[in-house]
C-alpha positions in Angstrom: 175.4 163.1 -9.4 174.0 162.7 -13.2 174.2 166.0 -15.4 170.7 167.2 -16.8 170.6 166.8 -20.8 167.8 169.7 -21.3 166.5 169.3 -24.9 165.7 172.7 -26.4 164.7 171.5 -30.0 163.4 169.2 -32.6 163.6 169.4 -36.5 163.0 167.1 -39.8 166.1 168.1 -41.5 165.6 167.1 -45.2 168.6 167.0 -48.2 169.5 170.4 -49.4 168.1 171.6 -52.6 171.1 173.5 -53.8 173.3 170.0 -53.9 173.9 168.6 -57.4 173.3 164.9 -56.2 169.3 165.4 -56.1 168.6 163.2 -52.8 166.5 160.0 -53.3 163.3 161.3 -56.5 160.7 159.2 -54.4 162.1 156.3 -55.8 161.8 152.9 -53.8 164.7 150.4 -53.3 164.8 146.6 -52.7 166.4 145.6 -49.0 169.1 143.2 -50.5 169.7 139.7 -48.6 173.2 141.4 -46.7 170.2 144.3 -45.0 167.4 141.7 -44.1 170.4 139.2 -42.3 171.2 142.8 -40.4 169.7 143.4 -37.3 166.0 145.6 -37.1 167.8 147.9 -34.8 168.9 151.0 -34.2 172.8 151.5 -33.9 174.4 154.7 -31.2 177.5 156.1 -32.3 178.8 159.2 -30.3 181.6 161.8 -31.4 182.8 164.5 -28.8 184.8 167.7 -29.3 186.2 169.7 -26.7 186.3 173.8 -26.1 185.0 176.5 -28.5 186.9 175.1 -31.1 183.7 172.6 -32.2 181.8 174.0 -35.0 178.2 175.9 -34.3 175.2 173.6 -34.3 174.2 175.5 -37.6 177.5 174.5 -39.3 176.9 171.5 -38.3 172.8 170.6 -39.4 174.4 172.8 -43.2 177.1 170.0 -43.8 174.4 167.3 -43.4 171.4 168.6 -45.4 174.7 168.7 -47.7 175.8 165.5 -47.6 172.3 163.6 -47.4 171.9 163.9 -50.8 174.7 161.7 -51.6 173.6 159.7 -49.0 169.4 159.3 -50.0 168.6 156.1 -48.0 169.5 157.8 -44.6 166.9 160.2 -45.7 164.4 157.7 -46.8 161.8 155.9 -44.6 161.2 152.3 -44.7 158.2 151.1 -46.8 156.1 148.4 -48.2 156.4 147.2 -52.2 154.1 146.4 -54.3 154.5 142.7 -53.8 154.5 143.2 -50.0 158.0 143.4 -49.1 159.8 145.9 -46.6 161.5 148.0 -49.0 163.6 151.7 -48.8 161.2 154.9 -50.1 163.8 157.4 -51.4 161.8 160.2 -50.0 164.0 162.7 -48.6 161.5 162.9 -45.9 165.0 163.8 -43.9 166.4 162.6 -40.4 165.3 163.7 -37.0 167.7 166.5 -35.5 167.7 167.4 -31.9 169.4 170.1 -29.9 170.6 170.2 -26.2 172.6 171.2 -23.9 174.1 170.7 -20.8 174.3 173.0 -17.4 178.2 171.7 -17.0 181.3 171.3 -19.1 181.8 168.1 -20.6 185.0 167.0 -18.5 182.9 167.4 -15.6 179.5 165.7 -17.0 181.9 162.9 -17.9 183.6 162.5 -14.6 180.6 160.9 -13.0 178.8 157.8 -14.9 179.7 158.0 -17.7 177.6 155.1 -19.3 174.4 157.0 -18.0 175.6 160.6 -19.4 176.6 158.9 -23.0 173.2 156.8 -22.9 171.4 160.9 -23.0 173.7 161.8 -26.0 171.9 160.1 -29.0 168.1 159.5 -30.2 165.7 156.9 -29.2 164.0 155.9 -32.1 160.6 154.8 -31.6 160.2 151.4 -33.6 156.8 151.2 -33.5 156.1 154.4 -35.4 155.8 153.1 -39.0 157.2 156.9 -40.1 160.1 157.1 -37.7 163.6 158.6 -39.5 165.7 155.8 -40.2 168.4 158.0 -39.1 168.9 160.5 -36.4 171.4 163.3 -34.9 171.4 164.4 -31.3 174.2 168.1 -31.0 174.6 168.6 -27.4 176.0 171.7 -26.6 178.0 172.3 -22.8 179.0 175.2 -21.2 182.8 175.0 -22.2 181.8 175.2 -25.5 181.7 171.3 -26.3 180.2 169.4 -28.3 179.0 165.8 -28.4 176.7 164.8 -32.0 175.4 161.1 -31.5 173.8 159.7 -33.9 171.7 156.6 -34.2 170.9 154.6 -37.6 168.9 151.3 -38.6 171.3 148.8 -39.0 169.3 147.4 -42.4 169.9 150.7 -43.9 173.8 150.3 -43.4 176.7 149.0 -41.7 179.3 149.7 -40.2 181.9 151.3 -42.6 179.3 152.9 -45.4 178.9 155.0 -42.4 182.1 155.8 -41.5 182.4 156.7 -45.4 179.0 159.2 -44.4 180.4 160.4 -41.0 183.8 161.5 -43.3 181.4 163.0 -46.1 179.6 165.3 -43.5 183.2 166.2 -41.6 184.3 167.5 -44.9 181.0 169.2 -45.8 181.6 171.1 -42.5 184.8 171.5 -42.6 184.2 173.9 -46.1 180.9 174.6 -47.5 182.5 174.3 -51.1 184.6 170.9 -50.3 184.0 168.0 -53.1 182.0 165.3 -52.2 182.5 161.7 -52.9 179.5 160.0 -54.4 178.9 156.4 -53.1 176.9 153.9 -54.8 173.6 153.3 -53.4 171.4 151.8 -56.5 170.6 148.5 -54.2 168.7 147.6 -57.3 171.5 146.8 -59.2 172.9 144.1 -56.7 169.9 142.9 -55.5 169.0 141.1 -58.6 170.1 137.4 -58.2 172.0 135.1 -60.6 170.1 132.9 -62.6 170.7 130.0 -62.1 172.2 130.5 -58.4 175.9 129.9 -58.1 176.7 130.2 -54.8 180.9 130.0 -54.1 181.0 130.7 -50.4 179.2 128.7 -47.5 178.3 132.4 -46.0 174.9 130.3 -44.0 176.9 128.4 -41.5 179.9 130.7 -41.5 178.0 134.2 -41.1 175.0 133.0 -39.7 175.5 130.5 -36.4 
């Protein structure tokens, strides 16, 4: 029998104010080659904890609004240049939080189908919504005291491990409100720019790309 996922609510959580890396300015940044070759899609990741030891869904949405800062593109929306090209608008306009919870602990919830509990677990991003957060956090809450946060980010915003690099920033901003944060660099800009003239080294087209 499938376990209920009751969502009780919905936020914009934008970068907060009191962190010394400022968030994004309203600044717009170039998609390099590396994000338009990435898939238009969003990506699920899902993290679990078990028993009352998981932190409180407020500790949690703190050490994000902490960390997204550092991190202003996840906090951005997608946009349009002035030359007409999908670009990144450094916004903080924030990501999409939800809250839920479950009617069952989460050994039990899990000890059915799995693949359709987990599929409940993280955001569905509407991708015809030209405003939608470009990333978003699902915390469901069960009665043991569990916790499951999935996430789901647009892959042309970033890969893989930049955000396990994010995922580790936000543990630690959890972890201790007063915990030092690495600072990533995000100025696309700067590596966007080709080389003039080209001087391609590496046959990426055939290798990456078939």
């Amino acid at each position: 029998m499938a376990v209920a996922v009751e969502i009780t609510r919905s936020e914009v959580l934008r970068p907060s104010e009191a962190s010394a890396a400022g968030g994004g300015g309203g600044k717009r940044s170039p998609l390099t080659v590396f994000d338009r070759a990435a898939t238009d899609w969003y990506i699920p990741a899902v993290f679990a904890w078990y028993g009352a030891a998981a932190p409180s869904n407020d500790e949690v949405k703190g050490g994000l609004a902490a960390v997204l800062a550092r991190y202003p593109h996840l906090a951005g929306r997608f946009d349009v240049d002035e030359r007409g090209r999908r670009c990144f608008n450094l916004n903080d306009a924030g990501v999409r939080v939800l809250e839920a919870t479950v009617a069952a602990d989460l050994a039990d919830a899990l000890a059915h189908d799995v693949a359709a509990h987990v599929n409940e677990l993280y955001p569905k991003a509407d991708m015809e919504n030209a405003d939608e957060a470009v990333f978003q956090v699902q915390l469901t809450r069960y009665a043991c005291g569990g916790l499951v946060i999935g996430t789901a980010c647009n892959h042309q915003v970033s890969d893989g491990q930049s955000m396990s690099f994010f995922y580790v920033a936000w543990a630690a901003a959890v972890r201790s409100a007063g915990a030092t944060l690495p600072t990533p660099f995000v100025d696309r800009a700067a590596i966007a720019v080709p080389r003039g003239p080209p001087a391609p080294a590496f046959d990426h087209r055939n290798i990456e790309e078939s």
